[in-house]
C-alpha positions in Angstrom: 150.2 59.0 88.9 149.2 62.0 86.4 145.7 61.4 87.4 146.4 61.4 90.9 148.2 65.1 90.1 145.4 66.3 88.5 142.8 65.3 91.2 144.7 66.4 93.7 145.6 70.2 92.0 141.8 70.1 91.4 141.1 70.0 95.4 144.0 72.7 96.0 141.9 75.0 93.3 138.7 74.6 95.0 139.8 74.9 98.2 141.0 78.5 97.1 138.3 79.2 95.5 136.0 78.3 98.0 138.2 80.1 100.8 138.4 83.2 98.3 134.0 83.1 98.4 134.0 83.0 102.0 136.5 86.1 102.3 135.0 87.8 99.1 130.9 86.8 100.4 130.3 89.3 103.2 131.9 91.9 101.5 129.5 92.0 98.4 126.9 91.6 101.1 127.7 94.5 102.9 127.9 96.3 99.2 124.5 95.0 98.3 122.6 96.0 101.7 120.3 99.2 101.0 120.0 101.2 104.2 116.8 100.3 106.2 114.3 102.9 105.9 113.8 105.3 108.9 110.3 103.8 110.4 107.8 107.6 110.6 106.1 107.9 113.8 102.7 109.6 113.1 100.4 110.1 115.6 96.8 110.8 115.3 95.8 114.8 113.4 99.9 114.8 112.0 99.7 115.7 108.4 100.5 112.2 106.1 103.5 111.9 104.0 103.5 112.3 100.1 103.6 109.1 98.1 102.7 107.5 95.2 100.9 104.9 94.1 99.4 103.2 90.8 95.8 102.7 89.7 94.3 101.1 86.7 91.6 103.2 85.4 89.7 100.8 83.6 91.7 101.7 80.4 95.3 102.0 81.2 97.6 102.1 84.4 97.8 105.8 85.7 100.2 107.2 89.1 98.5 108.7 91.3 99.9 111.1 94.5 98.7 112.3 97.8 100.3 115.6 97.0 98.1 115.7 94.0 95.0 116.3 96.6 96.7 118.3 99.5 94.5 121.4 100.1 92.1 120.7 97.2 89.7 117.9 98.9 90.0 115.4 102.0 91.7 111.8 101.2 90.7 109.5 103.3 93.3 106.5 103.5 91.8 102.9 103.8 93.6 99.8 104.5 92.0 96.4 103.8 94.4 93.5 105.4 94.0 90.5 102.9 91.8 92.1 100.7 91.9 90.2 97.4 93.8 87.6 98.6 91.4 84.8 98.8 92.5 83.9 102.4 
């Protein structure tokens, strides 16, 4: 009889807990989710956004800019799909 008690107050806890996560789940979710970031729409001659990136020198790992360049020499941006990747 007391085991039967205890079993059953057990399945009346996780029930509430497990109806509290479902209630609670979407709203930490919703908390969590960063904003999407606004896809740029560059067409061909538009100027290229600043970023950043980092580059290991041979020696140590340095940060590196676009802005860093802008009216001092042409960048010339190069994307290899793969590259490195062994596939």
């Amino acid at each position: 009889m007391k085991v039967k008690r205890i079993v059953n107050s057990a399945r009346v806890m996780f029930l509430a807990y497990l109806s509290f996560a479902v209630m609670v789940s979407p709203q930490l979710q919703a908390e969590n989710k960063k904003p999407e970031p606004q896809i740029m729409k560059l067409k061909i001659g538009d100027t290229a956004p600043d970023f950043k990136l980092k580059y290991f020198d041979g020696t140590d790992l340095k940060e590196v800019s676009l802005s860093q360049y802008r009216g001092k020499s042409n960048v010339v941006l190069g994307f290899y799909i793969f590259a490195f990747t062994g596939g």
